[in-house]
C-alpha positions in Angstrom: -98.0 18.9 11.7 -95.0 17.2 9.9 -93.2 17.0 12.9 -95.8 15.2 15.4 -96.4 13.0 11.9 -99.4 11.5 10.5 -100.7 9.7 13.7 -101.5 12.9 15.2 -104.5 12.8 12.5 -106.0 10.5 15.0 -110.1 10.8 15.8 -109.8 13.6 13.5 -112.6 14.8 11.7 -111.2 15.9 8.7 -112.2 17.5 5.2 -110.5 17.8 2.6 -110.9 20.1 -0.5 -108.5 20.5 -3.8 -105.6 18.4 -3.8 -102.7 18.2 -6.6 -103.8 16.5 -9.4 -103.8 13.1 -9.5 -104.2 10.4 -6.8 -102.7 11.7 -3.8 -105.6 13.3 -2.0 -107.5 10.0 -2.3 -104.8 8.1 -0.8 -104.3 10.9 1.3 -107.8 9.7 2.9 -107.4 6.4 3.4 -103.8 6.6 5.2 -105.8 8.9 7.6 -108.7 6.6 7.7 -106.5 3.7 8.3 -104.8 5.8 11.6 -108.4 6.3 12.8 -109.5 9.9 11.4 -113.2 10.3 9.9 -112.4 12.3 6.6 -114.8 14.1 3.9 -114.1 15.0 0.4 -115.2 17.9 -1.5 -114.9 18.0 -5.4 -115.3 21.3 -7.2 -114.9 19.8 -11.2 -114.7 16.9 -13.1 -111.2 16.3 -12.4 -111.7 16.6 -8.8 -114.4 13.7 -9.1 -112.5 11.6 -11.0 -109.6 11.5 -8.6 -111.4 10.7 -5.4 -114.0 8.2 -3.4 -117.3 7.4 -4.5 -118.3 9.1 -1.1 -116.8 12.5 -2.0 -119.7 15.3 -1.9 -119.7 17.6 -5.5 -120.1 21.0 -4.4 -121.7 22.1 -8.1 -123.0 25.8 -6.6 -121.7 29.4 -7.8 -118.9 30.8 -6.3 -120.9 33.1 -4.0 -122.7 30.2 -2.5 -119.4 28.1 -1.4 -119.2 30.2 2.0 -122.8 29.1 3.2 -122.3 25.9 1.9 -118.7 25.0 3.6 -120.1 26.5 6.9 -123.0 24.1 6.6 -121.0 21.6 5.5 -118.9 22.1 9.0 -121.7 22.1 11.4 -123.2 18.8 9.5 -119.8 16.8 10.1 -118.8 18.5 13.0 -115.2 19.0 11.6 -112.1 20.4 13.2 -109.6 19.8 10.6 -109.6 21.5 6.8 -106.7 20.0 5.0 -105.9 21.5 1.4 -103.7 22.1 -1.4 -102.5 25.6 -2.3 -104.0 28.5 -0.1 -104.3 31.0 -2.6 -107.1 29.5 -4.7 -110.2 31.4 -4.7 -112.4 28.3 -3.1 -109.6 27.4 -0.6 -109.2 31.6 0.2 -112.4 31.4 1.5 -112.6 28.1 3.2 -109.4 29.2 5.3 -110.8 32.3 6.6 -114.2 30.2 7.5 -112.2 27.9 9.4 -109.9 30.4 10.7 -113.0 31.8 12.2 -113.8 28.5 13.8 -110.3 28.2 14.7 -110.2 24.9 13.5 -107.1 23.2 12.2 -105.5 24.1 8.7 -103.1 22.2 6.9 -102.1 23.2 3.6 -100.1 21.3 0.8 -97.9 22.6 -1.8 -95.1 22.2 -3.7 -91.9 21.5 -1.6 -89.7 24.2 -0.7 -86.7 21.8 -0.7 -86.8 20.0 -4.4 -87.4 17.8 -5.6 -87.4 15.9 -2.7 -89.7 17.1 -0.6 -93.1 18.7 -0.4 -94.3 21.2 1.6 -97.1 20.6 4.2 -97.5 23.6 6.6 -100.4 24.5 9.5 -102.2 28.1 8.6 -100.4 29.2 5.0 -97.4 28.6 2.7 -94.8 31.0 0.8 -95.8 34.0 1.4 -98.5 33.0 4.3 -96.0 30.8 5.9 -95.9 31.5 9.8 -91.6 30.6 9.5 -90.0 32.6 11.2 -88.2 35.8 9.2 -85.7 36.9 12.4 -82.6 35.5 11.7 -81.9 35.1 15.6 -84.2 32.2 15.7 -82.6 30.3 13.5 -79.5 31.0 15.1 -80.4 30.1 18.6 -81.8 26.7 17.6 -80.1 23.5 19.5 -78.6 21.5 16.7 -81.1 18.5 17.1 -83.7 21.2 15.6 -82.0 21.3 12.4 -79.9 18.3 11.8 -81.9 16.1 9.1 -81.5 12.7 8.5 -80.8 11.2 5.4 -83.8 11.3 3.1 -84.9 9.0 -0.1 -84.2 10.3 -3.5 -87.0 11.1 -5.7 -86.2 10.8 -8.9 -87.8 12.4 -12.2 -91.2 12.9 -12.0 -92.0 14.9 -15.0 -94.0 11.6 -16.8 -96.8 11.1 -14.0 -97.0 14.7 -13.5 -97.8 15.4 -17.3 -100.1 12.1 -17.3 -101.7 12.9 -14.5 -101.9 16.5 -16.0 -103.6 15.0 -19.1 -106.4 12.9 -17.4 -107.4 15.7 -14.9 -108.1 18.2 -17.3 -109.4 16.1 -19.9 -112.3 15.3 -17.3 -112.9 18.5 -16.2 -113.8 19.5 -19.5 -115.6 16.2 -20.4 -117.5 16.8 -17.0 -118.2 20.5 -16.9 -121.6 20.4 -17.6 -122.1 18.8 -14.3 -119.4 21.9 -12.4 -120.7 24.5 -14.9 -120.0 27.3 -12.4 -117.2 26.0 -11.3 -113.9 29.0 -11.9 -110.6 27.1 -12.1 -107.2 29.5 -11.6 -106.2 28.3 -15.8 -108.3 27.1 -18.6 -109.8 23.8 -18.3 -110.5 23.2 -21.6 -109.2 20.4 -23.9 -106.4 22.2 -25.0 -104.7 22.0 -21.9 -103.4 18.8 -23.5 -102.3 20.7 -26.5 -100.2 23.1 -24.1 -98.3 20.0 -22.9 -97.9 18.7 -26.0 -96.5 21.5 -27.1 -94.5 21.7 -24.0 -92.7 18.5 -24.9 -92.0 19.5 -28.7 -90.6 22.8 -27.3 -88.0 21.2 -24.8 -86.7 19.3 -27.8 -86.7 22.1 -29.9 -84.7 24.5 -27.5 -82.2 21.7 -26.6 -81.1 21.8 -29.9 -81.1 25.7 -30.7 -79.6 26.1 -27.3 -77.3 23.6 -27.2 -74.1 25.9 -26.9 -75.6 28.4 -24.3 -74.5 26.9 -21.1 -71.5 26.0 -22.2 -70.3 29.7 -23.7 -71.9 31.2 -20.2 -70.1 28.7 -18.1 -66.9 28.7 -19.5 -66.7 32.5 -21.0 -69.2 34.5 -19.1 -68.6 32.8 -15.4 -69.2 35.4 -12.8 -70.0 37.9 -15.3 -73.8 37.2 -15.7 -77.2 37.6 -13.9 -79.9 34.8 -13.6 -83.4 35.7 -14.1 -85.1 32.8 -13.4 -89.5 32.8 -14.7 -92.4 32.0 -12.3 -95.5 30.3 -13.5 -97.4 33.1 -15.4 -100.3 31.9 -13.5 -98.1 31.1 -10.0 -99.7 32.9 -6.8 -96.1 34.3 -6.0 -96.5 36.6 -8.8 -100.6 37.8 -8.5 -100.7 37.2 -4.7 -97.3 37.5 -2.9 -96.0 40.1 -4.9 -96.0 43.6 -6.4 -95.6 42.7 -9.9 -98.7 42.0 -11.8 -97.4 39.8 -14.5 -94.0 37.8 -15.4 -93.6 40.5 -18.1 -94.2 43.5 -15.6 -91.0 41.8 -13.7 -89.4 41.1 -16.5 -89.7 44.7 -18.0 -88.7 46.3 -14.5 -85.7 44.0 -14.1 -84.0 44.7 -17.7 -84.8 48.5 -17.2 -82.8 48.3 -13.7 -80.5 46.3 -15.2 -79.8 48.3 -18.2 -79.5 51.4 -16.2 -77.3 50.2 -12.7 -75.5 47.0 -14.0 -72.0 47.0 -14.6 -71.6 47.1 -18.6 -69.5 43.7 -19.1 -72.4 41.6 -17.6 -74.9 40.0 -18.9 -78.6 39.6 -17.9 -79.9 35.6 -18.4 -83.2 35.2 -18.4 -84.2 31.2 -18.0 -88.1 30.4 -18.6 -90.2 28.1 -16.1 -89.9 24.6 -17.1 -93.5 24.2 -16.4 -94.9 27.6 -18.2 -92.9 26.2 -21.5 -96.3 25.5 -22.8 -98.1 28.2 -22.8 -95.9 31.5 -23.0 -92.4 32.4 -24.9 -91.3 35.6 -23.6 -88.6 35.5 -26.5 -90.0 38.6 -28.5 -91.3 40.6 -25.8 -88.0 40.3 -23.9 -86.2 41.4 -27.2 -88.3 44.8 -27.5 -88.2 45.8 -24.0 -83.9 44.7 -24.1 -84.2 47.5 -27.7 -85.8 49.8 -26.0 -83.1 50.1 -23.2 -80.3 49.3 -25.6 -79.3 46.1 -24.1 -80.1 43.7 -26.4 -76.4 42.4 -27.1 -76.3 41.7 -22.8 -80.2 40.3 -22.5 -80.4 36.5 -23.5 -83.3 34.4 -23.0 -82.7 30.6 -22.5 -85.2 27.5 -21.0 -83.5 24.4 -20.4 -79.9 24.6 -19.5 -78.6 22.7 -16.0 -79.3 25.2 -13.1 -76.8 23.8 -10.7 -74.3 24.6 -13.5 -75.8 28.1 -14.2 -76.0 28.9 -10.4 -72.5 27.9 -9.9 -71.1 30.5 -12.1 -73.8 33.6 -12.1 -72.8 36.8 -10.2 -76.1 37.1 -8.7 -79.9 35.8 -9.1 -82.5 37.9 -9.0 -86.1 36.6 -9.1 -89.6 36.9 -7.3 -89.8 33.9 -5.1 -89.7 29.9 -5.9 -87.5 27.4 -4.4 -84.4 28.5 -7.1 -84.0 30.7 -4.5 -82.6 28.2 -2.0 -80.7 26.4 -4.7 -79.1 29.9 -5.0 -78.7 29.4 -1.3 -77.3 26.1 -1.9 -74.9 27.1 -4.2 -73.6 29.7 -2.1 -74.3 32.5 -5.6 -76.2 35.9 -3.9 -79.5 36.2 -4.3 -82.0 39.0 -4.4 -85.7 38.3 -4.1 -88.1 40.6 -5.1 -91.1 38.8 -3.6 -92.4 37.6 -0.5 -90.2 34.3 0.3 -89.5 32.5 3.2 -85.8 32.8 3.3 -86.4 36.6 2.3 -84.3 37.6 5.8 -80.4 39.3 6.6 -78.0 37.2 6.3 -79.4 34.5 3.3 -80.7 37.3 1.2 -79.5 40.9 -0.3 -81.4 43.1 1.5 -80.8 46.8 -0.5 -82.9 47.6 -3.7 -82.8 46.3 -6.5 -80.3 49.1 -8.3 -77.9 48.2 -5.6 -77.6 44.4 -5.9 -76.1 44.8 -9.7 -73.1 46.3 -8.6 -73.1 44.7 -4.5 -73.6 40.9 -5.5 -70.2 39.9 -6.4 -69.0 41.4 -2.6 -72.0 39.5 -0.7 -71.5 36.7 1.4 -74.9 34.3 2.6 -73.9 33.4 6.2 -73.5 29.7 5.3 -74.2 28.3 9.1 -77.5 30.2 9.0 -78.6 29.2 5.7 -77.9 25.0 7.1 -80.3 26.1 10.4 -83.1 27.5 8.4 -82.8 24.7 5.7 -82.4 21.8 8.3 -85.4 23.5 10.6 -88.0 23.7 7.0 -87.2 20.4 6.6 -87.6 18.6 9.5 -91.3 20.8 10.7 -92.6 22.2 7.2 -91.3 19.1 4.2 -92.5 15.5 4.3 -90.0 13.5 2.1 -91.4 12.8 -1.6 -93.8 13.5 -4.4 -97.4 14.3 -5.4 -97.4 12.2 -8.2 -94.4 9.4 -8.0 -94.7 6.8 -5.0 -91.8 6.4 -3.0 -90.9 1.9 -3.1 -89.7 2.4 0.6 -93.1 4.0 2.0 -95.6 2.4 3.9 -98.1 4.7 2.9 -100.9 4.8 0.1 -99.8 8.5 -0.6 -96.5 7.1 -1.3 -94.4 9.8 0.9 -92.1 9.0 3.9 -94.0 10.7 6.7 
């Protein structure tokens, strides 16, 4: 879909369901309008409504009515195109096997896989339901006009319209929920979302002043001698959905037991927290009982804001479930073991022994570096449209603000 571009949206009949939050999915709908598709919106909360057309139908029904209702909604509008973000989302998990059913078109929105430059817009699933190939052959047997990318357009920090954008979305789907009251949202979506970034902001000021000597010490006196541990999302589908771990703590306890017991004793274990999850979760004293328990507490460090390039550069290895620190591991050339389902999860980019192995095997693995370009340069050019959910790009055309 990225690589035939937005024109091939034509005569489409097109609905679309959750977006990101913000404005994108709106302007989303009139881009497609203006290239000639017939598109419908479906809001599930306030938020939802508040972000979209005054045409948009509410779907306001219990969960176990949405599959009648989005196969009725089909026939009516005779659709042949379901565009949505996220595919893991209980609504959108049954919507996509409705229209795989159908065998209508799916297109599916997420966050890029390339950051924060990019976002990811894929037919049929994403991360762990991504189609992308996992034989390293077929990366290797591409012609080079397959994977050599153009320049692209820098996005810049996005943090600010995110957060605002955050802010309004949740404040209406609380001040509307009377109207969505069965709605079931993947998080709260109560007022104090807004306290959780709030809180989120105090925090990043707070650890950038207790923390202010950690990279420096790692990167200067620990280079090559550490591990990076770096957080999902306590509520990110590649923890509940894509892999076997049923909680950031469950991976976090497994990892510093594995650690404690197979790791060579002069390394440490760094564990960096999800910009994003700042809000709502410090790990700091579960992480310190579980590193007591297996003796390891002078080696276990927990940090949150600290420059990752930096902290890449000099690690010995990265362990993690999946998330797109995984191909900045790639990037920086630092060998990575992913305990998840991910994309680049293949021989030849990724550590492929267990888990006990990789403590003592990292510092003698090599990525194959002209593989790693292929596969990066191929998700790029079919699978990553070039800019941001909630930032518009001055050079696009578009309403959604990306570079198609």
């Amino acid at each position: 879909m990225v690589h035939r571009g937005l024109s091939s949206f034509r005569d489409k009949k097109i609905v679309l369901l959750q977006g990101p939050v913000g404005p994108f999915f709106k302007n989303l709908a009139e881009d497609l309008e203006e290239i000639g598709a017939n598109v419908q919106k479906i809001n599930f909360n306030g938020g939802d409504w508040f972000f979209s057309s005054g045409n948009a139908i509410n779907f306001t029904g219990k969960l176990e009515e949405w599959s009648g209702f989005f196969s009725d909604f089909i026939e009516q509008y005779a659709i042949d195109t379901v565009i949505l973000f996220g595919d893991c989302r209980e609504y959108h998990r049954v919507a996509h096997a409705i229209a795989s059913q159908r065998n209508l078109d799916i297109g599916i929105f997420e966050e890029g896989y390339v950051r924060p430059d990019f976002i990811t817009f894929e037919e049929f699933g994403v991360n762990g339901n991504s189609q992308l190939s996992r034989n390293p052959n077929f990366y290797k047997t591409l012609d080079e006009d397959q994977f050599s990318v153009d320049e692209t357009t820098s996005v810049g920090n996005t943090f600010w319209w995110a957060a605002g954008y955050a802010i309004v979305y949740y404040f209406f789907s609380a001040l509307l929920a009377p109207f969505f009251r069965h709605y079931q949202h993947h998080r709260s979506l109560s007022l104090w979302e807004t306290v959780y970034w709030i809180r989120s902001i105090w925090r990043k000021q707070w650890y950038r002043l207790c923390e202010s000597g950690m990279q420096n010490d790692l990167i200067t006196n620990h280079s090559k001698k550490y591990y990076l541990l770096p957080l999902q999302i306590s509520t990110d589908a590649q923890v509940r959905e894509h892999s076997h771990f049923s909680s950031v703590e469950h991976f976090i306890e497994k990892s510093i037991s594995s650690f404690a017991s197979y790791s060579p004793k002069d390394t440490l274990l760094i564990i960096k927290h999800h910009p994003l999850d700042r809000g709502y979760h410090d790990y700091a004293h579960f992480i310190k009982r579980v590193a007591d328990h297996h003796n390891v507490t002078h080696r276990v460090h927990y940090i949150h804001d600290q420059h990752l390039p930096s902290l890449l550069d000099n690690a010995l290895g990265v362990v993690m479930i999946n998330s797109t620190v995984g191909l900045s591991a790639l990037h920086h050339n630092t060998p990575l073991k992913a305990c998840g389902t991910a994309i680049y999860d293949f021989e030849g980019l990724t550590y492929q022994n267990s888990l006990e192995h990789f403590w003592n095997d990292a510092q003698e693995y090599e990525i194959d570096r002209d593989l790693y370009q292929r596969f990066k340069g191929y998700v790029i050019m079919n699978k990553q449209i070039n800019g941001n959910f909630y930032k518009t790009l001055e050079e696009s055309r578009l309403k959604c603000g990306v570079l198609w």
